[in-house]
N, C-alpha and C positions, 0 to 999 in steps of 0.2 A: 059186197063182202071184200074184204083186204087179203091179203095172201095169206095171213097168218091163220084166218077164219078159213080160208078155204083146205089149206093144210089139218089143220084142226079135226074138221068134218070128216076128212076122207082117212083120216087115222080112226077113224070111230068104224069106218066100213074095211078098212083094209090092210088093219094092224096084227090079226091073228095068224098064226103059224098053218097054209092052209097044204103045205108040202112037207112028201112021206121020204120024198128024196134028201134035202139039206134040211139042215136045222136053223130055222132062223132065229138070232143072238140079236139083232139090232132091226126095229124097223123104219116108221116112217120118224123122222124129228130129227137127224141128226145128219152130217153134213151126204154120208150114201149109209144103204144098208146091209149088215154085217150078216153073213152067212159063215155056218160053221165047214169048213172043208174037210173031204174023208182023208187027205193025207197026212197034211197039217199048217198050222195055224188057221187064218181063217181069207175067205171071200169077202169084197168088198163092191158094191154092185150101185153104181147112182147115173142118172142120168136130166140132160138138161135143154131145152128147147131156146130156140135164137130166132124170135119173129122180127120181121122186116117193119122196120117204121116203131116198132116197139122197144127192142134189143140195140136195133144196130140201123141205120141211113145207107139206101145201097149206092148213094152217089157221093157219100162220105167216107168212104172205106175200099181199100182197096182189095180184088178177090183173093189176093195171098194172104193180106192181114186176115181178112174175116174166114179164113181156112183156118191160120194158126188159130188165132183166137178161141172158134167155137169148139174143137179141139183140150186148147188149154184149160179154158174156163172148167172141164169135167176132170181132168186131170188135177185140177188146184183140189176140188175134192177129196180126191183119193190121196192127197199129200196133207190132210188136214188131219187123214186119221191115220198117220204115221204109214200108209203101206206105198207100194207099187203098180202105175197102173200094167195091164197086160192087153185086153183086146178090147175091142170096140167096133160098131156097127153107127153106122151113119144113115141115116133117113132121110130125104130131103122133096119138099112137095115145093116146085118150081114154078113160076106165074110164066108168061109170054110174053114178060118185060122183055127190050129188044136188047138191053145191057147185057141178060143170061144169054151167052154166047157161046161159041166151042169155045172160046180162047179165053174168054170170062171163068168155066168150067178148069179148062186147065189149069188157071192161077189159084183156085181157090182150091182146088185139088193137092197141089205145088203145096200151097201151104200147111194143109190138112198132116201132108205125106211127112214134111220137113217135121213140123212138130211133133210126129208119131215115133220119127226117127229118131229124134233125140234123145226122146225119152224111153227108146226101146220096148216099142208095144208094137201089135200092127191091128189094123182095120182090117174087120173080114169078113164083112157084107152090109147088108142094109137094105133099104129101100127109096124108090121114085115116086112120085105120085105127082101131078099136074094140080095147081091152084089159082083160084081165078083173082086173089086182089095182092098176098102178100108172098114172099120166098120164106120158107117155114124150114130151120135145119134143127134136127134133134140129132141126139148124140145118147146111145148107151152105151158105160163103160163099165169094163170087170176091173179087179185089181188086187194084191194080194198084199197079206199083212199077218205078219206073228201076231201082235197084239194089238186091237184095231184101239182107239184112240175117242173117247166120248169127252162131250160140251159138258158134262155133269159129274167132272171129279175134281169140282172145286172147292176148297174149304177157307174161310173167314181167314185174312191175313194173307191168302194166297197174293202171291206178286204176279204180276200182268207186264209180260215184254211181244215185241216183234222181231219177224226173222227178215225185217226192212222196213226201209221211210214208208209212209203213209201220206197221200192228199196229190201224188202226181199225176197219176191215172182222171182225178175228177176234177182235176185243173186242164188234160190235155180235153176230156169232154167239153169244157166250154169254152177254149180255143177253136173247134171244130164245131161247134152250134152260134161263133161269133159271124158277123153281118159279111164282114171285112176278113176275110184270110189272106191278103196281099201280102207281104216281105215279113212272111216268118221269122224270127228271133231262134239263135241257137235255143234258148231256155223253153220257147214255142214248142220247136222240132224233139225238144228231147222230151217234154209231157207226153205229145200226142204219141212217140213211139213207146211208151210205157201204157198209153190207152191200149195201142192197137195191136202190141205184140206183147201180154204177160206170160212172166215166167214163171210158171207153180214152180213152188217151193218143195219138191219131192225129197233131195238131200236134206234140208234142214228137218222136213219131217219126222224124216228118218234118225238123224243125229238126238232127236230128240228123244223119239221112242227109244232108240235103243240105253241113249245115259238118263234117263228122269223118270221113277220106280211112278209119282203120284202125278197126273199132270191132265189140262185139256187142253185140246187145240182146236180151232175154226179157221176156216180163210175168209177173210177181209173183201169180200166180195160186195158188201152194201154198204160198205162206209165204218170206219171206227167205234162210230156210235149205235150201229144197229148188231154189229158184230157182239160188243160188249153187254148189250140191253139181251142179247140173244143167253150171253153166257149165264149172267147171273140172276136169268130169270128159268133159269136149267136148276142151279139149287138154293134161289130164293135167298139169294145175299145180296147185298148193297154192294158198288164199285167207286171208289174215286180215281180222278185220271189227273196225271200229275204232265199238267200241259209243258212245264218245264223242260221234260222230259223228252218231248217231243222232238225230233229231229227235224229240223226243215232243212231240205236243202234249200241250195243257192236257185237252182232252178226253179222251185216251185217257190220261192221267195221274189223273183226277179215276175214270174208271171202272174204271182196274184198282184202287184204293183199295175201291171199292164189291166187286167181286169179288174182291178179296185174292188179285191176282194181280199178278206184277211187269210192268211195261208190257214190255219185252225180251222179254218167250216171247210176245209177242203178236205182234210186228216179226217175230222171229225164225219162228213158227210157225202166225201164224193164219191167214192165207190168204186169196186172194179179195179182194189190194187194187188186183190189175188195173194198179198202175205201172209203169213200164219201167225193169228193171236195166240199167245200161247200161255196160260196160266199153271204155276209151279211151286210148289216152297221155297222159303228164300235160302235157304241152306244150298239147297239143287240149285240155281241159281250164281250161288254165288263159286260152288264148286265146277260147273261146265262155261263161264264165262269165257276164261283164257282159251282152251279146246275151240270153242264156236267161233272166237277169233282167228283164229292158228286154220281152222280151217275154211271159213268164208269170208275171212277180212271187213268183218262187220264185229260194231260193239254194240251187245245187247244193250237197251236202256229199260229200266224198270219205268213202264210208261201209265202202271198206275198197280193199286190192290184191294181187294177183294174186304169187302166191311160187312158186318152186323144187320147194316140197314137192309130190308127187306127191297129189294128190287130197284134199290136208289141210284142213279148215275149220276155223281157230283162232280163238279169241276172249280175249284180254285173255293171250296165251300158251298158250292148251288145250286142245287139239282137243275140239270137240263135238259129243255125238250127233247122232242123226237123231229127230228128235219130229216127221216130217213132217204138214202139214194133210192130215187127215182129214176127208172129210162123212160126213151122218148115216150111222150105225149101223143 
């Protein structure tokens, strides 16, 4: 079974409202699930598992990056659907690898703490447990939202932007799975730090919720192409992506050159760039462009919209496969 079968299944056994306490608004499908809160607005509740040799290489990452990171990655969630994260509990079932050390523990703690802090949350408990093959970290996160933010208020014509480049994160990946990592290249150093340390897009979520009445959002955690396959298969509309549109930087231009790879399957396929896709009318659009400038020095680019065709992702005319992001093997 594929993830999306397995997801599938366990929405069949564990979709129903089975608590007298909150009222659940949102279940399983969508980026965490929405709880109504007794004061106001609403709860935002997702969390996310990081297996060793599956997620993340323990001898390719360092233990502050993989703090930030497993951290981040659950927080990119909770900025997908426009709110803020709040608390979080940390689990982590540790092998006897001799790397897990006190000073290994501290680094990834370091890390963990620094990200928590940024974003003004805090960790406040979890759990230990001993494992005999892999380092197994989960993460549950709360988080709160006036109005939480779904995959499935998209309508035909909707325009499709990002709140950043796409394709760096899955270029720094195969930098880091290269044979050869000797005399890094600035362009090198600057992918792999966008792999190892992402920045959820909480502001931008937020700017968004509060200026655009009809809108979805996801975060770009599987690649451009799975993100978008994901959207518009929410309300059964066809997407063209307007590759032109796409921003390459110089960095992820300079390194798909070095990896003889086209920068486009990296946008389209690499994964893990944690931005917010974000689908809107084009009127909304075209009225908060200068605002999202003015305030994060970024130009939005209409980087594709929302068609008729049932479930179609086109590009340049053609519908295209699915090469979805993969982690390790």
């Amino acid at each position: 079974m594929n993830e999306k079968e397995i997801i599938n299944l366990a929405n069949k056994y564990f979709s129903k409202n089975k608590s007298n306490k909150n009222i659940l608004i949102k279940g399983i499908g969508d980026d965490t699930a929405v709880l109504e809160n007794e004061k106001q607005g609403f709860q935002l509740f997702t969390s996310d598992m990081l297996v060793e040799e599956t997620h993340f290489l323990l001898d390719k990452i360092s233990p502050y990056n993989l703090g930030w990171k497993s951290l981040a990655v659950n927080i990119s969630d909770i900025a997908s659907m426009g709110g803020t994260p709040t608390y979080a509990t940390l689990s982590l079932a540790i092998t006897n690898n001799k790397k897990i050390t006190n000073r290994w523990l501290n680094g990834f703690y370091m890390g963990m703490s620094d990200c928590a802090t940024k974003y003004k949350m805090n960790i406040v408990g979890g759990d230990t447990v001993s494992s005999k093959k892999s380092l197994i970290i989960n993460i549950a996160l709360l988080g709160n939202t006036i109005r939480p933010i779904y995959r499935n208020n998209s309508k035909d014509d909707y325009i499709i932007t990002t709140t950043g480049n796409l394709g760096l994160s899955g270029a720094g990946l195969s930098i880091l799975l290269k044979e050869d990592n000797l005399n890094i290249s600035k362009s090198e150093n600057y992918c792999l730090n966008k792999h190892f340390l992402p920045i959820p897009k909480i502001e931008q979520g937020l700017f968004f919720n509060k200026r655009v009445e009809n809108l979805s959002m996801i975060d770009c955690s599987d690649g451009l192409y799975v993100s978008l396959k994901t959207l518009s298969e929410s309300v059964n509309l066809g997407i063209d992506i307007y590759p032109e549109n796409l921003v390459i930087e110089n960095e992820l231009e300079q390194v798909s050159k070095i990896l003889k790879k086209a920068p486009l399957d990296f946008i389209l396929y690499g994964g893990e760039d944690y931005e917010l896709i974000v689908s809107l009318p084009e009127e909304d659009f075209k009225a908060i462009q200068i605002d999202y400038f003015d305030k994060f020095n970024y130009r939005l680019p209409i980087i594709g919209r929302f068609t008729y065709r049932h479930n179609q992702i086109k590009l340049k005319g053609q519908i295209i496969d699915d090469q979805s992001f993969q982690h390790f093997k």
